[in-house]
MIVEX-295007 format. One record per residue: residue number from 1; x, y negated, z negated of N, C-alpha, C in turn. Coordinates in nm, 2 decimals, m for minus. Example, Ala and Ser with C-alpha at 12.3 -4.5 7.8 and 13.67 -1.06 7.14 Angstrom:
<atoms>
(1 (1.32 0.57 m0.78) (1.23 0.45 m0.78) (1.32 0.33 m0.78))
(2 (1.28 0.22 m0.71) (1.37 0.11 m0.71) (1.29 0.00 m0.79))
</atoms>
This chain:
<atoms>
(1 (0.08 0.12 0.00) (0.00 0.00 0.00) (0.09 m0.12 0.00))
(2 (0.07 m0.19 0.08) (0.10 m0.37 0.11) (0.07 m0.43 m0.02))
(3 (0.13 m0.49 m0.06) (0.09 m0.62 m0.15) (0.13 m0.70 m0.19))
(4 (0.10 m0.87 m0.17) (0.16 m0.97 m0.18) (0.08 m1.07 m0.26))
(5 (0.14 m1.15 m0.31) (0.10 m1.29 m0.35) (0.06 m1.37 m0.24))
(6 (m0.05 m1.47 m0.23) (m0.06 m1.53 m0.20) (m0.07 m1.70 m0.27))
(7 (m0.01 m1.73 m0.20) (m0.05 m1.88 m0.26) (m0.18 m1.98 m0.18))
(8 (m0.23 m2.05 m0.26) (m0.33 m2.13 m0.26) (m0.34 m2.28 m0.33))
(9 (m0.41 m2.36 m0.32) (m0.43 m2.51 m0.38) (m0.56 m2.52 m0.41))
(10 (m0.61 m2.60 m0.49) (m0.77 m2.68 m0.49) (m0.73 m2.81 m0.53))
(11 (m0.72 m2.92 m0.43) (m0.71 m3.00 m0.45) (m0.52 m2.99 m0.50))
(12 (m0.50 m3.05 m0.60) (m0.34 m3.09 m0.67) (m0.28 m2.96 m0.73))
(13 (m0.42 m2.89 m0.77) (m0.35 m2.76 m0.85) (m0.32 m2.62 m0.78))
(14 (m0.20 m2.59 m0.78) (m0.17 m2.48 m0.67) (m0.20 m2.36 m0.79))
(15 (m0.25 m2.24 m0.68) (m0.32 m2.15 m0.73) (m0.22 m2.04 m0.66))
(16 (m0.23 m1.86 m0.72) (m0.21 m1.81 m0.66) (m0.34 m1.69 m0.65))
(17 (m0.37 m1.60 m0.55) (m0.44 m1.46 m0.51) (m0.31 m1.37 m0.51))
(18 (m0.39 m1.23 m0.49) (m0.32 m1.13 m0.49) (m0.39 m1.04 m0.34))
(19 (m0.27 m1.02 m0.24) (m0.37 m0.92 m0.13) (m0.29 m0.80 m0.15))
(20 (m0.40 m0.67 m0.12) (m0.33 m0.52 m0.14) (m0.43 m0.49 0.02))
(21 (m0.31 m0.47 0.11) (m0.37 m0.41 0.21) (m0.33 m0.29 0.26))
(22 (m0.46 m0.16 0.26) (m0.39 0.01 0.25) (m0.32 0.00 0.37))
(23 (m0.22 0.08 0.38) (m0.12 0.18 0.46) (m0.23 0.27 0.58))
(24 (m0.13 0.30 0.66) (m0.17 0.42 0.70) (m0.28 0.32 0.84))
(25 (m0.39 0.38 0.90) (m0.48 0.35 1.03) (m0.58 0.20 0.97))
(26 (m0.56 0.14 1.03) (m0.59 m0.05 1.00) (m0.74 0.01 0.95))
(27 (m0.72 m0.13 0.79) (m0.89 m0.08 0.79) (m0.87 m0.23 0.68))
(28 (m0.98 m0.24 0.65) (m0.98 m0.39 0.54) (m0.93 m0.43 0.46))
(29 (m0.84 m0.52 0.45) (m0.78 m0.60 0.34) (m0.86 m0.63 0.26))
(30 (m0.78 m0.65 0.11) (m0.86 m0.71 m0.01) (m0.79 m0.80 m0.07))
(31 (m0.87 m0.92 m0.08) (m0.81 m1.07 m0.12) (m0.87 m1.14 m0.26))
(32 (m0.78 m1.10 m0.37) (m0.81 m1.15 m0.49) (m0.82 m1.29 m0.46))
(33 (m0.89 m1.39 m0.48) (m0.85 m1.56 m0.57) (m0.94 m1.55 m0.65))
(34 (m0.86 m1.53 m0.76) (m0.90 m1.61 m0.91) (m0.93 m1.75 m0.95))
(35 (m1.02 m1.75 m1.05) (m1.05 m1.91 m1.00) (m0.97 m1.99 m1.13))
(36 (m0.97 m1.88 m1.23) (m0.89 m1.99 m1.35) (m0.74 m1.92 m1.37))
(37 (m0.74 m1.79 m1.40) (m0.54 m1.74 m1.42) (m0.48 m1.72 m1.31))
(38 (m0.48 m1.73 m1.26) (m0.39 m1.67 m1.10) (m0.39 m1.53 m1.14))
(39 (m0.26 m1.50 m1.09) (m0.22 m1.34 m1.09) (m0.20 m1.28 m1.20))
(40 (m0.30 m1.16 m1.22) (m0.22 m1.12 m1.40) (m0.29 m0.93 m1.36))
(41 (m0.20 m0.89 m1.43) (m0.23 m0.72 m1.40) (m0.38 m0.71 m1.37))
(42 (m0.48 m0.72 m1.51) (m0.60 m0.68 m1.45) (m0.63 m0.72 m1.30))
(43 (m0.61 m0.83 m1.25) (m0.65 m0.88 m1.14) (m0.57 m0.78 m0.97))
(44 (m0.46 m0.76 m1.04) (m0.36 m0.68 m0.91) (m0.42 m0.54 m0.90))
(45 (m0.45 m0.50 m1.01) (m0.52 m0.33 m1.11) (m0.65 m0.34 m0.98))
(46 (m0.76 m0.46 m0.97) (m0.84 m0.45 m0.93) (m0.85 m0.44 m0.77))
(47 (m0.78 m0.54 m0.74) (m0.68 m0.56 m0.64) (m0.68 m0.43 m0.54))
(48 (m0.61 m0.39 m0.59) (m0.52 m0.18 m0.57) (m0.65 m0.09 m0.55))
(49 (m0.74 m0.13 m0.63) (m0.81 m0.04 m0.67) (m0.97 m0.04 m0.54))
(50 (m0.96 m0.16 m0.54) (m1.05 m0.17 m0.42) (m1.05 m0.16 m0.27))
(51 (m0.88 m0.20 m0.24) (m0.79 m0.18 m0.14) (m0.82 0.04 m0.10))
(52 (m0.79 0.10 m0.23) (m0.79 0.24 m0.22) (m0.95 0.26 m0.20))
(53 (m1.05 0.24 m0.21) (m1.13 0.24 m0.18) (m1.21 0.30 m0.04))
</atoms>
């Protein structure tokens, strides 16, 4: 599995997401943005988890 940080803004405050996109024959990416912590395990956990899906 693929997975990167993304960075983002709203307005002044830069934000970051998390994308986990599966391996293997193209099929849908999954793009965390959080709206208040950025990146934090639970969110990558979920991330992973929906990507395997």
């Amino acid at each position: 599995m693929a997975m990167e940080q993304v960075d983002y803004a709203d307005g002044d405050v830069a934000l970051a997401g998390f994308l986990a996109r599966p391996e293997g024959t193209p099929r849908a990416a999954v793009l965390v943005l959080p709206t208040i912590m950025n990146c934090n395990a639970p969110m990558v956990r979920r991330a992973q988890m929906l990507a395997q899906a």
